[in-house]
C-alpha positions, 0 to 999 in steps of 0.5 A: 482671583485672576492676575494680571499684569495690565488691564486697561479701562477703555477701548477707544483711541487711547486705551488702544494705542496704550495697548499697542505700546505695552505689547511692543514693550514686552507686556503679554498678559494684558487686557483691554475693558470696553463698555460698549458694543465695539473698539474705537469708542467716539470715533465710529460716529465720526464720520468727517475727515481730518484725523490721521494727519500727524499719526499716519500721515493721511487724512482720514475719518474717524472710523478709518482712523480707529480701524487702524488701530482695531487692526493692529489690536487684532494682528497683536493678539490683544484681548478685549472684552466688550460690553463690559463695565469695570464697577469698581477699582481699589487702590491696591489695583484690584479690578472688578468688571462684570459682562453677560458672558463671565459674569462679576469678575476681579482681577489683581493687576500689577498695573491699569491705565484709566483710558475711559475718555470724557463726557459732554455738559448736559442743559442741567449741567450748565443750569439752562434757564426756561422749559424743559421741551424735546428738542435740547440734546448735546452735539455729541447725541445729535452726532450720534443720532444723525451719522449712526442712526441717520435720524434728523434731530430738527429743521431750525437749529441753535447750537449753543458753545462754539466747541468743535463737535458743535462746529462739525455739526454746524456744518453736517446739519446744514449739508443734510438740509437744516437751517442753522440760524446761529452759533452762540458762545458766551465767552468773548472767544471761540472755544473750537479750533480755527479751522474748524471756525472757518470751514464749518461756520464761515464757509457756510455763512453760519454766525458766531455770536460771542459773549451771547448765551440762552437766557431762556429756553421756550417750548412745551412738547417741542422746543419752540424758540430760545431767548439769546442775550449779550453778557458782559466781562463777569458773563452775566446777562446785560438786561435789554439785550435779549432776542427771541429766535425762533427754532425747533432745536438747541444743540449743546456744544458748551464743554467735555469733562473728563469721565474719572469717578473710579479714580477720584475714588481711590484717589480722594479726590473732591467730588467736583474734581475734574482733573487728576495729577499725573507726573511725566509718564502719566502716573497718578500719586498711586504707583503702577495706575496710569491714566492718558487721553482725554479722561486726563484732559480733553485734547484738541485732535485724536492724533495727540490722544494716541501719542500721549497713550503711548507714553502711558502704555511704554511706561505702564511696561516699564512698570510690569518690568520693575524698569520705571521706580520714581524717585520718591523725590518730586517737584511740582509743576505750577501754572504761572502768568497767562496760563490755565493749567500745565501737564504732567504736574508732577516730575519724577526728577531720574527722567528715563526720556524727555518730558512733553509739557502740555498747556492751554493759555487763559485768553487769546493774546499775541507775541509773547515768550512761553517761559519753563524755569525752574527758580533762576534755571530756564528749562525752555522758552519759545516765542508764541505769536499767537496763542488761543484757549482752543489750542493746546500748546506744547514744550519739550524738555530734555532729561538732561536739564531736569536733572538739574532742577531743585525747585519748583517748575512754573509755565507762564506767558512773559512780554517780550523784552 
C-alpha cells in the first residue's frame, strides 16, 4: 500500500487553496482527488462576476477565478488525479479511490482534508406536492445547462427559494430572453445575499414573493403551471390564499447540504446529519482528518471558501510535521440567543494562531451586541446594526485570551444597554 502524507478529497475552490497552503507549508508528498473532468469544481459554470474581490482584489468570474488557483496548482508541481472517485475512507486514514487509468487504489495517508463542497435540495428533498412533469430542476442544473451547454431550460419561469444561485438565474434567464414571472421564498426573509436581491431581481423587475411557496405542481409531459400559496409563521399553508400561474418551468433554489457521506461514516454520525464538528483548524473529533469549504458549511462568496482552506491546508502541514498536537483538553463551543449555528465548535485550548468564529443569525434583526464569553470572561463583543440569516458573520479572537478560558464559550445576540 502507497503512502502518503496528504490527500485531499476535492479539487474545487477549497480543495485547491488547501493544496496550495500544505505545499508552501513544507508538505511535498500530497495529492489532490478530483471526481470530475477538471480542477475548479462549480466555479467553471459560473460565468457572472464578482469573485475575487477580497482573495485577489479584482472582480472576476468564476472560471478566472478557479484559473488562478489551477495555475498556481500547476506552477507548484501539485498533483491531481481527475475522474477519480474516492469510495471509501477508514478511520485510521486508509483512502480508496478508483479511476480508468490505475484502477482500485489505497493510499495510507497521515493526514486528508474532506474538500468534497455541497449538493443542492432536489423537489423530492423538499417534498414538493403534485405531478412529477419535465420541466422541474434545480438552479444549479438549469446554471449548468445554460452557461456550459447553452441550452435554454424554459420560456416561463418560477424559481422557488430566494438562494443566490437561484437569483443569479433570475437574472441570466431573463438576459438570454425568458420570462421570469415571479421568485417565491416560503420564509418571511430572503435566503440570498442583498445584493444579489437587489441586481438580479430588483433591477429587472422580478418579484420576491415572501412567506409563499408551491403548493402544487401541475403538468403531464411538460410542466404546465404551479399553484403558489402564502404560509404562515409555522410555514404551513394558509388555505384560500393559493394562485395558479401559468409557467413551463420551476427552478429550485431552496438550499445546499454539505456532501459528507464518507465522514459521516467513520465519524458515526446519524444519517440525516448535516454538519460535522470541527475545532479552530478544521479538524474533526478523528486526528490528522480535516475538512474546510462548504462540505463544512455552505458560505456566502468563494473568496471565504479559499481563506477558510488554507487554515485546513496550513494545519493539515502542521500535522504531517508533528507541529499541531492539541491538547486533549477541549471547551466546547455553544450557539446562544439569536444565533443559528457557530464555527469551529470546538477549541483546542495551546492555540497556535487567532481563532476566526463564523455564525449565521436565527432572523433579520438590528442594532444588537454580538457577545464571545466564556462564563464571566468576554472573549469579543462587536455592535451589529444589522444582521441577516443570508450573511455570514465573523469575530476573531486573539490566542492570548483563549488561553484564559475554563469553560464553555456561547455566541449570542444581546440588547444594547
Amino acid at each position: 500500500m502507497r503512502e502518503i502524507s496528504l490527500a485531499i478529497i476535492g479539487g474545487g475552490a477549497a480543495g485547491m487553496a488547501a493544496a496550495i497552503e500544505a505545499k508552501k507549508n513544507g508538505v511535498d508528498n500530497l495529492v489532490i482527488l478530483e471526481k470530475e473532468s477538471y480542477l475548479g469544481g462549480i466555479l467553471d459554470q459560473c460565468i457572472h462576476d464578482g469573485f475575487g474581490l477580497i482573495e485577489f482584489k479584482s472582480e472576476l468570474t468564476g472560471p478566472e477565478y478557479l484559473q488562478r488557483f489551477v495555475d498556481q496548482v500547476v506552477a507548484l508541481n501539485i498533483p491531481f488525479k481527475l475522474n477519480t472517485q474516492v469510495i471509501d475512507v477508514t478511520a485510521d486514514k486508509v483512502l480508496t479511490y478508483s479511476n480508468s487509468d490505475e484502477g482500485l487504489v489505497e493510499l495510507k495517508c497521515k493526514t486528508i482534508i474532506f474538500a468534497t463542497g455541497c449538493y443542492e435540495r432536489s423537489a423530492g428533498a423538499i417534498l414538493l406536492a403534485g405531478d412529477r412533469p419535465s420541466g422541474i430542476l434545480t438552479a444549479g442544473t438549469a446554471q449548468k445547462y445554460l452557461n456550459i451547454h447553452g441550452m435554454m431550460v424554459g420560456k416561463k419561469v418560477v424559481i422557488l427559494g430566494s438562494g443566490d444561485i437561484g437569483l443569479i438565474m433570475a437574472r441570466r434567464l431573463t438576459l438570454e430572453g425568458a420570462q421570469v414571472l415571479c421568485v417565491a421564498e416560503i420564509m418571511p426573509h430572503a435566503s440570498g445575499l442583498n445584493r444579489n436581491i437587489v441586481q438580479c431581481l430588483h433591477d429587472y423587475n422580478i418579484p420576491l414573493m415572501l412567506s409563499t411557496t408551491v403548493a402544487k405542481v401541475i403538468g403531464k409531459k411538460r410542466l404546465e403551471s404551479v399553484i403558489l400559496s402564502n404560509v404562515d409563521d409555522e410555514l404551513q399553508i394558509i388555505p384560500g390564499t393559493e394562485v395558479e400561474i401559468a409557467c413551463d418551468t420551476l427552478i429550485l433554489s431552496v438550499g445546499l447540504i454539505p456532501y459528507i457521506s464518507l465522514l459521516s461514516k467513520i465519524l458515526n454520525l446519524p444519517s440525516a446529519s448535516r454538519w460535522v464538528n470541527v475545532n479552530q483548524y478544521m479538524e474533526t473529533a478523528i486526528s490528522g482528518i480535516f475538512i474546510c469549504g462548504n462540505s463544512l458549511h455552505v458560505h456566502d462568496i468563494v473568496d471565504l471558501v479559499s481563506e477558510e482552506a488554507r487554515l485546513a491546508g496550513r494545519a493539515a502541514a502542521w500535522f504531517v510535521r508533528d507541529k499541531l498536537k492539541c491538547s486533549k483538553e477541549e471547551i466546547d463551543v455553544k450557539c446562544g440567543e439569536g444565533i443559528t449555528y457557530v464555527i469551529p465548535q470546538v477549541i483546542a485550548l495551546k492555540s497556535l494562531e487567532k481563532v476566526t468564529f463564523k455564525f449565521r443569525g436565527k432572523r433579520p434583526v438590528t442594532n444588537k451586541i454580538l457577545v464571545l464569553r466564556s462564563g464571566d470572561l468576554v472573549l469579543a463583543k462587536a455592535f451589529k446594526p444589522i444582521l441577516i440569516p443570508s450573511e455570514m458573520g465573523m469575530i476573531k479572537v486573539a490566542k492570548e485570551k483563549l488561553q484564559l478560558v475554563t469553560e464553555k464559550i456561547t455566541i449570542s445576540l444581546e440588547d444594547r444597554q
